[in-house]
VEXMARVO-89252 format. One record per residue (C-alpha): residue number from 1; residue in three letters; chain; x, y, z. Coordinates in nm, 4 decimals, decimal comma, always signed. Example, Ala and Ser with C-alpha at 12.3 -4.5 7.8 and 13.67 -1.06 7.14 Angstrom:
<sites>
1:ALA:A:+1,2300:-0,4500:+0,7800
2:SER:A:+1,3670:-0,1060:+0,7140
</sites>
This chain:
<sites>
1:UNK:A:+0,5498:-1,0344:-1,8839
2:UNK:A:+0,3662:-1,3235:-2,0301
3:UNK:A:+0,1091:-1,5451:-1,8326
4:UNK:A:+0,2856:-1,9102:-1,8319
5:UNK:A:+0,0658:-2,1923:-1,9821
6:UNK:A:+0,1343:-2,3309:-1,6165
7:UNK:A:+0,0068:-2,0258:-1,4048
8:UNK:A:-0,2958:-2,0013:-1,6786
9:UNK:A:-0,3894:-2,3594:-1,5757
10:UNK:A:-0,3700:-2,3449:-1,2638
11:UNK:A:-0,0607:-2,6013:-1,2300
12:UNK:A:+0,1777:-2,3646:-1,0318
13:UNK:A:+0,1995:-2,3734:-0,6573
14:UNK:A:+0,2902:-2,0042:-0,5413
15:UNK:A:+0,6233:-2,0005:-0,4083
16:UNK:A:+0,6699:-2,0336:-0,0040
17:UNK:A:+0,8425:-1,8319:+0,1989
18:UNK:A:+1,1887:-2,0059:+0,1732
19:UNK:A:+1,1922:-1,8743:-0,1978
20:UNK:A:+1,0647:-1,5331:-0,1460
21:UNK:A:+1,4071:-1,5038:+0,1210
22:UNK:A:+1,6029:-1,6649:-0,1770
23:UNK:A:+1,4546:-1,4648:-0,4198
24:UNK:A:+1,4777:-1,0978:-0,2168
25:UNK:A:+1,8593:-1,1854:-0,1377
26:UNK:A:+1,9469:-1,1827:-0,5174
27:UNK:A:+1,7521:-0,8787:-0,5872
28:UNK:A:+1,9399:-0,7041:-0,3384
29:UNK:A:+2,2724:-0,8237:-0,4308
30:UNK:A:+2,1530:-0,7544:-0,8059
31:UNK:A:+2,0821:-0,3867:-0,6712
32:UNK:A:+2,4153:-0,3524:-0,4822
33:UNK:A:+2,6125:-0,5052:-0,8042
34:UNK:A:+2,4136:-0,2886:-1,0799
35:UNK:A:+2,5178:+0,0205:-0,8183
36:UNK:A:+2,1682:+0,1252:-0,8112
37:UNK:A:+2,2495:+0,1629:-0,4071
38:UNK:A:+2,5560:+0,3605:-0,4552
39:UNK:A:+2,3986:+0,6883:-0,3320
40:UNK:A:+2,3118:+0,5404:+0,0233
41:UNK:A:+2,5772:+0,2796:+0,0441
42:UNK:A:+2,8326:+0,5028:-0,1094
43:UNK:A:+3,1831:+0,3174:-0,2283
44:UNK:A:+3,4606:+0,1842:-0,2315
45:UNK:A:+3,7795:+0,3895:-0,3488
46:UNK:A:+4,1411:+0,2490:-0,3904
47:UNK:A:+4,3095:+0,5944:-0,2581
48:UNK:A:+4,0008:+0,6857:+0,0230
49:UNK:A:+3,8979:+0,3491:+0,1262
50:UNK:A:+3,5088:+0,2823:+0,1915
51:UNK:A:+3,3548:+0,6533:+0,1032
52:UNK:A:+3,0267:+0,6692:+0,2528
53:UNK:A:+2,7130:+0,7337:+0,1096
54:UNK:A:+2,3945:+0,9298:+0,2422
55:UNK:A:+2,3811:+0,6681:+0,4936
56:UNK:A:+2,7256:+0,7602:+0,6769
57:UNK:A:+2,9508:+0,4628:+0,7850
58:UNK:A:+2,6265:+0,3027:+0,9714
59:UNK:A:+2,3532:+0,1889:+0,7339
60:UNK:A:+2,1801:-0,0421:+0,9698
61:UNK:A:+2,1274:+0,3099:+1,1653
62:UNK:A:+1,8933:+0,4067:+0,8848
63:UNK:A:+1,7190:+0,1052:+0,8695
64:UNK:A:+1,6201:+0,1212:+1,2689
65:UNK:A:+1,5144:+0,4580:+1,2682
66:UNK:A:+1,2922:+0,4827:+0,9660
67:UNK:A:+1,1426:+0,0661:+0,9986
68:UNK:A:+1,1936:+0,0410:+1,3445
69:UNK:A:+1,3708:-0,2871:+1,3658
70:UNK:A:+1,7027:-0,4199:+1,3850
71:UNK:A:+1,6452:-0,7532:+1,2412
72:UNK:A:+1,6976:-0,6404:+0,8731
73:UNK:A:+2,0219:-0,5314:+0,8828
74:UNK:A:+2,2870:-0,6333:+0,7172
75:UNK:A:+2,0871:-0,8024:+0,4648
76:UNK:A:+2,0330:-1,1431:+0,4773
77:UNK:A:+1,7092:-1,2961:+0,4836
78:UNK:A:+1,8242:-1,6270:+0,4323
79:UNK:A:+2,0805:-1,6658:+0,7040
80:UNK:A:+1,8283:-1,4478:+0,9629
81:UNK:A:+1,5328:-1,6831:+0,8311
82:UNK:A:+1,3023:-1,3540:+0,7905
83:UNK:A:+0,9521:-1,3355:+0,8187
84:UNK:A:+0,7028:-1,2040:+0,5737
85:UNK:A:+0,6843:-0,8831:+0,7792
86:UNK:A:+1,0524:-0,8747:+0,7524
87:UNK:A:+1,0849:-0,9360:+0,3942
88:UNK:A:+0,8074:-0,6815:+0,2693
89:UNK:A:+0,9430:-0,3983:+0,5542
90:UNK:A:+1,3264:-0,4272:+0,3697
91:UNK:A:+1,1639:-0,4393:+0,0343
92:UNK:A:+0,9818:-0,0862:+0,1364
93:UNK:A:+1,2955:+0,0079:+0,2483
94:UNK:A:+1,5219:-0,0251:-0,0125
95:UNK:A:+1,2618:+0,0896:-0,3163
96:UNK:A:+1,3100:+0,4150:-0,1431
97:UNK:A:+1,7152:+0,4352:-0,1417
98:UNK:A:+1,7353:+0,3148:-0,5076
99:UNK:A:+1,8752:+0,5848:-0,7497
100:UNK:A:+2,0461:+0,5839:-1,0305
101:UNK:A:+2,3987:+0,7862:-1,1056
102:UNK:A:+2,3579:+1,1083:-1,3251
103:UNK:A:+2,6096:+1,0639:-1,5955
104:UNK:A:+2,9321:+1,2876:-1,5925
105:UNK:A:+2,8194:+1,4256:-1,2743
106:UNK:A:+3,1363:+1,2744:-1,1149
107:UNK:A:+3,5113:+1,2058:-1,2016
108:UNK:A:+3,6931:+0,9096:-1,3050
109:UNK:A:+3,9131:+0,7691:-1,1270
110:UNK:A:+4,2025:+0,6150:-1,3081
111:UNK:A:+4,4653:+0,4953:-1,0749
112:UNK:A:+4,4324:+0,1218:-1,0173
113:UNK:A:+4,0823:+0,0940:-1,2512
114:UNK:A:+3,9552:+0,2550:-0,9370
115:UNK:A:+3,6153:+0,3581:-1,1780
116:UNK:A:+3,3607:+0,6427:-1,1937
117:UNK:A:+3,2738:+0,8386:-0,8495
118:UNK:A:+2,9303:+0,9907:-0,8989
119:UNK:A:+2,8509:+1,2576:-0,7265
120:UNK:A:+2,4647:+1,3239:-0,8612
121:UNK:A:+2,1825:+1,0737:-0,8732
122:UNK:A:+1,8144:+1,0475:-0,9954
123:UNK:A:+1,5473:+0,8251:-0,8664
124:UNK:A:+1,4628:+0,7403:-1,2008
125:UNK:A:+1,4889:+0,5227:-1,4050
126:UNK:A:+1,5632:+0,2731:-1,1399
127:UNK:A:+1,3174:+0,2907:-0,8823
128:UNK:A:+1,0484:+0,2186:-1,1588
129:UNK:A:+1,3148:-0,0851:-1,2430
130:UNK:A:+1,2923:-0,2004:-0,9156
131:UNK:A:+0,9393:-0,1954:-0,8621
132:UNK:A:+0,8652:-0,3875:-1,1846
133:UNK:A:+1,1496:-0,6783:-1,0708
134:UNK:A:+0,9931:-0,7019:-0,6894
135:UNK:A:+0,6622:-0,7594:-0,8262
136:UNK:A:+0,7798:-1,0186:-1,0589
137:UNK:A:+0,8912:-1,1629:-0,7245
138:UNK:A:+0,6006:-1,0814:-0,5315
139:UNK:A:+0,3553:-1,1903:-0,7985
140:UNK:A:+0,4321:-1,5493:-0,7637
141:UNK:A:+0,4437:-1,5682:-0,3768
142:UNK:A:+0,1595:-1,7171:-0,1868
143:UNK:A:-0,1386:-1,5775:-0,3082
144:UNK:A:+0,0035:-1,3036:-0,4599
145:UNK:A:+0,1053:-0,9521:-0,3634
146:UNK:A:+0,2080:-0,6173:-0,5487
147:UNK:A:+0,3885:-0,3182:-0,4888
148:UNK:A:+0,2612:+0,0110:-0,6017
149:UNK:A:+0,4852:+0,3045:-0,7067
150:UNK:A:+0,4911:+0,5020:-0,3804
151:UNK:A:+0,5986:+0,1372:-0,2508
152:UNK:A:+0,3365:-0,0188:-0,0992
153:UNK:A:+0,2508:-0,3166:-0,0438
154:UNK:A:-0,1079:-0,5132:-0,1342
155:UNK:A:-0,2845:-0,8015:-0,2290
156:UNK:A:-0,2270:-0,8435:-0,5858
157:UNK:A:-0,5993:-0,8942:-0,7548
158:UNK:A:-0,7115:-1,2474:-0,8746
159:UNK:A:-0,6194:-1,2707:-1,2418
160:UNK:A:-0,8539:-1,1396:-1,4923
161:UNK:A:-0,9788:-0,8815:-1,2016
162:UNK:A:-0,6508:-0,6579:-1,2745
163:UNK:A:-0,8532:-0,4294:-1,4848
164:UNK:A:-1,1104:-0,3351:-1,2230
165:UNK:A:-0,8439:-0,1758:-1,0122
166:UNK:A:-0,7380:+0,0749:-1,2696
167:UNK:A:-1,0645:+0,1179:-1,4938
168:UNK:A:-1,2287:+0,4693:-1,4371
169:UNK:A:-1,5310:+0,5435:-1,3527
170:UNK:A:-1,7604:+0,7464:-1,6118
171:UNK:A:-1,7001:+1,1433:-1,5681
172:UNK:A:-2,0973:+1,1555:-1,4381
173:UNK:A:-1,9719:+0,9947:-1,0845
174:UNK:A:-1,9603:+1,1938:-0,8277
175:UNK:A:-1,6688:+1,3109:-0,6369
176:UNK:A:-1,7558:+1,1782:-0,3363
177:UNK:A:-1,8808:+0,7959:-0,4677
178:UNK:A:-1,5331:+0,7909:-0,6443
179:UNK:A:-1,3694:+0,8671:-0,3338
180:UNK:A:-1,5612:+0,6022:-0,1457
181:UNK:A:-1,4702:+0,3405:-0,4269
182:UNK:A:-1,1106:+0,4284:-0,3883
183:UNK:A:-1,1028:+0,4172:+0,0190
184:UNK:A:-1,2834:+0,0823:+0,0026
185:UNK:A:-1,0745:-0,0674:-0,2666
186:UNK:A:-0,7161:+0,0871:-0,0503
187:UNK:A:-0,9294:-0,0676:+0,3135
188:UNK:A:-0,9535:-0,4247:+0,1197
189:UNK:A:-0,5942:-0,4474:-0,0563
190:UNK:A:-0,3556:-0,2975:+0,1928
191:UNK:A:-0,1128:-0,5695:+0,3423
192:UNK:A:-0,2439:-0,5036:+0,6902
193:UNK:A:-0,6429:-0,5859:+0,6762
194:UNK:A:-0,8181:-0,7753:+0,9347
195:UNK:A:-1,1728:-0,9602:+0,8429
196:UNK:A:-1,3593:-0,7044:+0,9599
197:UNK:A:-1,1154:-0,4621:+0,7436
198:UNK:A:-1,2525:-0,6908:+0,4088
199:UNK:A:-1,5936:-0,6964:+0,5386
200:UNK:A:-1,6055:-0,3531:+0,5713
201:UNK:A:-1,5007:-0,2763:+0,2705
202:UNK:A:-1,7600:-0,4805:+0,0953
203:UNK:A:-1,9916:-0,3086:+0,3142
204:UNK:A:-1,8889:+0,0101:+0,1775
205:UNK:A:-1,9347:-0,1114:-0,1907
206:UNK:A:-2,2387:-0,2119:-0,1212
207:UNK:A:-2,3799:+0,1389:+0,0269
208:UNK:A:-2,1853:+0,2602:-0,3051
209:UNK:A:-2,4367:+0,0143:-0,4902
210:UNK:A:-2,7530:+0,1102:-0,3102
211:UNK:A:-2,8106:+0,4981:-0,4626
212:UNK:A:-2,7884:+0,3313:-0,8077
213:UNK:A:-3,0861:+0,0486:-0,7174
214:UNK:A:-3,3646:+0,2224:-0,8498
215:UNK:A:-3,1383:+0,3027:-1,1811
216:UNK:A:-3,0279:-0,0407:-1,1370
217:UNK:A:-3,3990:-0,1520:-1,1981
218:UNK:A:-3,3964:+0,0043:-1,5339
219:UNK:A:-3,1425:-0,2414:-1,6240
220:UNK:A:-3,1609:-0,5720:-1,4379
221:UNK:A:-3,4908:-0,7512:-1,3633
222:UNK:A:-3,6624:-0,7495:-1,0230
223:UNK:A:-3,4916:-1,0759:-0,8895
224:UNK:A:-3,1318:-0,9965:-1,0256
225:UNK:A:-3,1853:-0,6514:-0,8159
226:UNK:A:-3,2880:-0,8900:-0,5279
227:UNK:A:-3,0118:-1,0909:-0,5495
228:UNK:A:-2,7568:-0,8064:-0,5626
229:UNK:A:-2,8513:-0,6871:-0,2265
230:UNK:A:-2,9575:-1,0298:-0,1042
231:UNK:A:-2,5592:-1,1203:+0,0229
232:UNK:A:-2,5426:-0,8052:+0,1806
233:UNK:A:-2,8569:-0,8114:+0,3705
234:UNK:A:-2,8557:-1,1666:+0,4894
235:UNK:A:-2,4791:-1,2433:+0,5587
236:UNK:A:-2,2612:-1,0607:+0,8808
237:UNK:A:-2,1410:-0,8009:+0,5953
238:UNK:A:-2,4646:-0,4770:+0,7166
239:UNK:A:-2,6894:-0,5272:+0,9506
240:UNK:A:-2,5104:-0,7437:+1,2630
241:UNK:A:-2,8480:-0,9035:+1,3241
242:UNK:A:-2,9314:-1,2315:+1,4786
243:UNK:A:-3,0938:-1,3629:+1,1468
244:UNK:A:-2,7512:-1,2954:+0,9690
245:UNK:A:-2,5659:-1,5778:+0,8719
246:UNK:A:-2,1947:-1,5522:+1,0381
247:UNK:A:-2,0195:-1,8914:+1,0187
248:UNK:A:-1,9250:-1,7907:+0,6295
249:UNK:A:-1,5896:-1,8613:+0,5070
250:UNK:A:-1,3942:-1,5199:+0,4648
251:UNK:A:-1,2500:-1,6292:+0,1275
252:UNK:A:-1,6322:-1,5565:-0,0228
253:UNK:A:-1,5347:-1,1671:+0,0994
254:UNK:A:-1,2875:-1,1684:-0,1763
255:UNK:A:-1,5240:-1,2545:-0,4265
256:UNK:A:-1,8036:-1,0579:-0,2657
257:UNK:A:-1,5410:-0,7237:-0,3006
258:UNK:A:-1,4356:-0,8024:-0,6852
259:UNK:A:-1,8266:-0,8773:-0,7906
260:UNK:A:-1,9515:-0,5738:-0,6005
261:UNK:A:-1,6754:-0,3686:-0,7635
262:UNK:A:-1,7834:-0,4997:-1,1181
263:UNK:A:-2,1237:-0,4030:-1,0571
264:UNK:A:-2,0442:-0,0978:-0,9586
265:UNK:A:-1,8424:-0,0457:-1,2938
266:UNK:A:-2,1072:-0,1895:-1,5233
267:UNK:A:-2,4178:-0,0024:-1,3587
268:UNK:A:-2,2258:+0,3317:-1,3637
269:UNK:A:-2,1279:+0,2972:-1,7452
270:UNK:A:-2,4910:+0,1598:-1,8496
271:UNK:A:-2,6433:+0,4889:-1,6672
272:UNK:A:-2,3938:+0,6793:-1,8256
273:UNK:A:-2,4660:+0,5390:-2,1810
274:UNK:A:-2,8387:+0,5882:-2,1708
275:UNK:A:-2,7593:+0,9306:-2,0316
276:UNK:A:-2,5951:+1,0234:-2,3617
277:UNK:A:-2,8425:+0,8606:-2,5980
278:UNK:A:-3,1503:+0,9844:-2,3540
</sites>
């Protein structure tokens, strides 16, 4: 999907929470229409009537005990005026009810155009479908958010910072930094972190950063090394002293996380490239 001339600009508001309820209605009823639901919902017959699907005759039943709420079913976001928790806990939901029908695994049904009764479905290909179209939704919603394939939730990265979330790390990285990367960038992006969550997970880049200062030096002069630690030391992100500066807005974590990230990237890949040559 392209990047409008209007998003590239800057020009486009992200869309409020009255849209994302329009928008997540007529996803569903795309899903229920394109019978990518058929397996749970089941349907309907001209002969048998409504013939359930893994759900049974209660769906809403499914709903409360795997979310644990009862404000999401039926669906209608709209009408119920659902929150953001709402919205995102159905979209969860659904992704993992979506299947689509394995062809000739069922029988047609000819009297009165009843249609095909499937009897075998896949998750594939439409789960994958369905994650693409919510996060063409979710992409343009406040700030931005994105759902991952195993359905989850996060903050969608700032554009042109997309490619630090799914870059590798040279082979010469350790097990255990790459697992520290990976928990800190998970701690910073999941839907559910607090401030101290974010700061945190700076803080963890930053110990990430701090094996790799005296390499560091081999590549950036004294007082770029300085000022790479300098936020760190000197701001409520380490130390917790009195000296530290705490007032800070906590939108500067979010560009804190993404340039301590970079550096991480860059510094790694230099050390691995005069490795080689070395």
């Amino acid at each position: 999907m392209p990047t409008y001339f209007s998003e590239q600009r800057g020009l486009r508001k992200g869309a409020g929470i009255v849209e994302l309820r329009i928008l997540v209605r007529d996803l569903y009823n795309g899903l229920v229409e394109k019978e990518h639901l058929k397996e749970w919902l089941g349907y309907h017959c001209v002969d048998a009537g409504q013939v359930p699907g893994t759900a049974g005759s209660d769906p809403g039943h499914d709903v409360v005990l795997e979310v644990g709420r009862a404000d999401i079913w039926p669906p209608d976001p709209v009408g119920g005026n659902w929150s953001e928790d709402a919205i995102f806990d159905f979209l969860q939901f659904v992704g993992e009810k979506v299947s689509t029908a394995i062809p000739d695994t069922g029988r047609y049904h000819n009297y009165n155009g009843c249609g095909w009764h499937d009897e075998d479905f896949t998750p594939e290909p439409a789960r994958g479908q369905y994650v693409d179209r919510v996060n063409k939704v979710l992409s343009r919603y406040a700030d931005g958010w994105e759902m991952k394939a195993g359905f989850e939730i996060v903050e969608r990265a700032p554009a042109g910072m997309e490619g630090l979330l799914t870059i590798k790390l040279p082979a010469n990285v350790g097990t255990s930094t790459r697992r520290r990367v990976q928990s800190a960038v998970e701690k910073f992006r999941r839907r559910s972190s607090t401030r101290d969550d974010r700061r945190d997970a700076v803080r963890d880049l930053g110990d990430v950063l701090e094996p790799l200062r005296k390499q560091a030096g081999t590549h950036l002069s004294s007082r770029d090394e300085s000022d790479l630690f300098n936020i760190l030391n000197n701001f409520d992100i380490r130390h917790n002293n009195e000296t530290q500066k705490k007032d800070y807005d906590p939108i500067w974590l979010s560009g804190l996380f993404y340039h301590y990230l970079a550096m991480i990237h860059v510094l790694t890949h230099l050390i691995d490239r005069k490795q080689q040559t070395s």
